[in-house]
N, C-alpha and C positions, 0 to 999 in steps of 0.2 A: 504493500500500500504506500504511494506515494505522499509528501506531508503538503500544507499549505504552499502556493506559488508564489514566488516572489512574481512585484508587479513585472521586472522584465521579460521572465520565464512566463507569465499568465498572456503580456501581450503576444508572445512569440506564438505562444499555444493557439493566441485568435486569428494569428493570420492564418495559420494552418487549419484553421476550423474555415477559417472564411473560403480557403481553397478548395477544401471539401465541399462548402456549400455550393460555392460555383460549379464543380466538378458536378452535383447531383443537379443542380439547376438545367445544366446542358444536356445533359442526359434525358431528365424529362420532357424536355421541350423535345429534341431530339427523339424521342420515343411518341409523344402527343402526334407531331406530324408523321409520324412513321404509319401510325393508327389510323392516316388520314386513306392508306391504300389496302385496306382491306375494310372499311368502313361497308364499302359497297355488296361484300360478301356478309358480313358476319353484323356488322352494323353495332353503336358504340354500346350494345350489353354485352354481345360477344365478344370483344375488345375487353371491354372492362373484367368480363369473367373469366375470361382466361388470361387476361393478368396476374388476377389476384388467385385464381386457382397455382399456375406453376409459381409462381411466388412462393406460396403458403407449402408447396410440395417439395421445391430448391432447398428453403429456410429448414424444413424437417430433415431431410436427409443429411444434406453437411452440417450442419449444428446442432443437429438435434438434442431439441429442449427437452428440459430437468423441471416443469412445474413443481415439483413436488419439494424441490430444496427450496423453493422459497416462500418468504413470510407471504400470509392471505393479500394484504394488503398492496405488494407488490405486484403477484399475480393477478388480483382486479386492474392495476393499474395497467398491467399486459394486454389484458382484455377488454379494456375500456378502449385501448391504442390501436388494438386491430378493429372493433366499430368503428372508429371515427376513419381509420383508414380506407377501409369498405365504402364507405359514402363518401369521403373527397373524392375517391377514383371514379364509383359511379357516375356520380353528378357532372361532373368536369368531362368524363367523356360523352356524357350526352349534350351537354352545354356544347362541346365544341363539333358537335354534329350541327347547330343552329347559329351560331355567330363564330366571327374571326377568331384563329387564336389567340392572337393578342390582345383582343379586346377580352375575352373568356379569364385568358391569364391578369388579366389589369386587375378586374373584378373579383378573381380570386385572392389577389396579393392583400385585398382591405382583410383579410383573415389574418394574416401576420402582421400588416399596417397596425391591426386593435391589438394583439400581444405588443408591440412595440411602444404604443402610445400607454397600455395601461401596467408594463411593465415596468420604464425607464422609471431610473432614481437620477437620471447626473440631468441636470437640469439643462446644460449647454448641451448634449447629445439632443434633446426633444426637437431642433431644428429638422435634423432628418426624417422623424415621420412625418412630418408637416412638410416637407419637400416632397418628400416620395407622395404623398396624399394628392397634391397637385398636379404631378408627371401623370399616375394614374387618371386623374380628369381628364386631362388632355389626352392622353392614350385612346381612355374610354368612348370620349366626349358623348357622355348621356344625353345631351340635349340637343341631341339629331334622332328624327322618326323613325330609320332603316333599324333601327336595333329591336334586335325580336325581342318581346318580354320576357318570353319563355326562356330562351336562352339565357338571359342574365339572370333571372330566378334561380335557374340552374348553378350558375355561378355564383350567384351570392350565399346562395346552401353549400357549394364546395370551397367558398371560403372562411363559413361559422366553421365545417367542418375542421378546415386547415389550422385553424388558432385553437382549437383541441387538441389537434395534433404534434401541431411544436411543444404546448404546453404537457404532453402527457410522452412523447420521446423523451423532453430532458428529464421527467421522471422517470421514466424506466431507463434513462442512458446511466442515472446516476448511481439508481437501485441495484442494477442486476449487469454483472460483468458481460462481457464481450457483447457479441449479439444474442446472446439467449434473449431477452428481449424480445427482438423481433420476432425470433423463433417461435414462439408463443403468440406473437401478434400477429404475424400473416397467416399461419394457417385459421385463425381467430377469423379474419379477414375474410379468407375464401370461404370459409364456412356461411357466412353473414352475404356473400354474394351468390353460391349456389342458390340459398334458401330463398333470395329476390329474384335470381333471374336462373337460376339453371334450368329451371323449367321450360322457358321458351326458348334456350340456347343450347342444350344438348341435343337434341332430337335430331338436329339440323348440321351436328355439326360434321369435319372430313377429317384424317388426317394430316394434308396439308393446312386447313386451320391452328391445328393441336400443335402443329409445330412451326408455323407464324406467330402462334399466341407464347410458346417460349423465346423466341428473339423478340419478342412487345416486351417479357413481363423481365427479362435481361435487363433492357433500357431503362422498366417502369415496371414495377418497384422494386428489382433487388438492390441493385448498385445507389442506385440516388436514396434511398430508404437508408441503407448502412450510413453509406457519407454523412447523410443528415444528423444520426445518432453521435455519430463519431465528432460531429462539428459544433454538436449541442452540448457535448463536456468539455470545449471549449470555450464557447463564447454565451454570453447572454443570452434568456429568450426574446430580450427587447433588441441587441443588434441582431439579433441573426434573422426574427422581422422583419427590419427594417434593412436588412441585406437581400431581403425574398423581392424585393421592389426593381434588382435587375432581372429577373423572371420574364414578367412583361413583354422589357426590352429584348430578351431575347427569343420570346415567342414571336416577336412582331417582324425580329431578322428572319428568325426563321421559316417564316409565315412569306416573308417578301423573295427568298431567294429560293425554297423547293416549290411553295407552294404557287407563289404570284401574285399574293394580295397583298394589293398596292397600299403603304399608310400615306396620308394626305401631311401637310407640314404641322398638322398641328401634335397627333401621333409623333414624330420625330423628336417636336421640342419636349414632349413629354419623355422621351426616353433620355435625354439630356439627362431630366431633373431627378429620374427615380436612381440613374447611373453615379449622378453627383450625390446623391442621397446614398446609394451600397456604399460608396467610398468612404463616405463618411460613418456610416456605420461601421463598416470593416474597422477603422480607425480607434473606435470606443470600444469596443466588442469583450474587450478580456474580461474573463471570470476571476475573480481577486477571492482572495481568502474568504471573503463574505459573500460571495455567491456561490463558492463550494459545497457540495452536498455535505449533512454534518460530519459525516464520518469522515471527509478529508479535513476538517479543519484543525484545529492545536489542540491538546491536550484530551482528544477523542481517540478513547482507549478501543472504538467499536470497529469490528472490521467485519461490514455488510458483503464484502467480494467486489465492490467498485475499482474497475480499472482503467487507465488510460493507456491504449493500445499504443 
């Protein structure tokens, strides 16, 4: 068990969180428009379910979880991780069957935006959700008619979702060594998504699907899911919020160079503002002695199994 950080060692620890975050950031996106070429075939439940099914089946085999070594309370917290996981991924892949990605992803990011605003304590950091808050409008710009309602509804439920879910990885990040974690939460996960939609998506399905939906669930969720865990016992849940606000921006690159769809200038200058807002997050981001789970801090005799990979 590693002891309290010094603040140099904490910040160094957040740039490397913030890398990881980035690293899952791309991968999502990069997984989201991947989902956009079999949309046509399997359509965004089958997408979603067979994400989170080979997820939940990946996570069982190579790490296979130990529920039973851990305190109750933990284990809720596992299971609390893979719902909330199950419906961000749902929502957002039907969201983005009806509006832009980038617009889908802006809308989502207000999920980490509210951990960020209702987490921060340093007072000069509060700038940045308030920038990123703005990029997002302009991203979004809700006050144009073309935007389906459906679709942001959609979005706005996978972004309540999303700020459960930073909020309950840096708890199980903190709780329960390596990825056991997840291991418990994705198959949690697919459980929660057979029970919604297996029903209208197995009947139908081919083996060439079943093995499209493991390079989806590769991109979305295993890789970007770990990073994230990994990046949450580094850094804050208020910066690493407010670091989800280059997300957006890079759904809307990505949106513009595979997919084709065009952002207008005002999308642009919003990706300025959310880009200048991660920076500045990345910036604040380290977890100091006082945002360490207790058992890392001084004079805590208790060793729960928290570790830092």
């Amino acid at each position: 068990m590693t002891g309290p950080q010094p603040r140099a060692d904490a910040q160094a620890a957040a740039r490397t969180g913030a890398l990881m975050a980035l690293g899952s950031m791309f991968c999502v996106q990069l997984g989201v428009v991947a989902a956009f070429s079999v949309f046509d075939q399997i359509g965004p439940d089958g997408a979603a379910w067979l994400r989170l099914t080979w997820a939940g089946l990946i996570f069982l085999v190579f790490v296979r979880p130990r529920p039973l070594q851990l305190a109750r309370r933990d284990l809720l917290a596992c299971v609390g991780l893979g719902v909330v996981t199950a419906f961000v991924t749902i929502l957002f892949m039907f969201a983005v069957e009806r509006i832009p990605v980038g617009t889908a992803s802006a809308l989502e990011f207000l999920g980490p935006l509210s951990v960020a605003v209702l987490r921060g304590r340093n007072r000069r950091a509060a700038i940045w959700p308030v920038l990123a808050m703005v990029g997002v409008l302009l991203l979004t710009e809700p006050w144009r008619d073309s935007v389906d309602p459906v679709g942001v509804a959609l979005a706005l439920g996978a972004a309540a979702c999303w700020a459960f879910y930073i909020l309950l990885t840096q708890r199980v990040g903190d709780a329960v060594s390596g990825l056991q974690g997840l291991a418990i939460s994705m198959p949690v996960a697919a459980l929660v998504a057979t029970a919604l939609l297996g029903g209208a998506v197995i009947p139908d399905l081919t083996w060439r699907h079943v093995l499209i939906g493991l390079g989806l669930a590769i991109l979305l969720p295993v890789i970007p899911f770990a990073l994230e865990m990994l990046a949450l016992r580094r850094m804050t849940t208020a910066s690493f919020g407010t670091l989800m606000a280059l997300e957006p921006a890079m759904a809307l690159v990505l949106g513009l160079v595979i997919l084709s769809q065009q952002p207008g200038v005002l999308p642009i200058i919003g990706i300025l503002f959310v880009v200048t807002a991660g920076i500045g997050a990345e910036r604040t981001g380290a977890r100091v002695e006082d945002d360490a789970p207790p058992h890392e801090r001084e004079n805590d005799p208790g060793d729960p199994g928290y570790v830092v990979p």
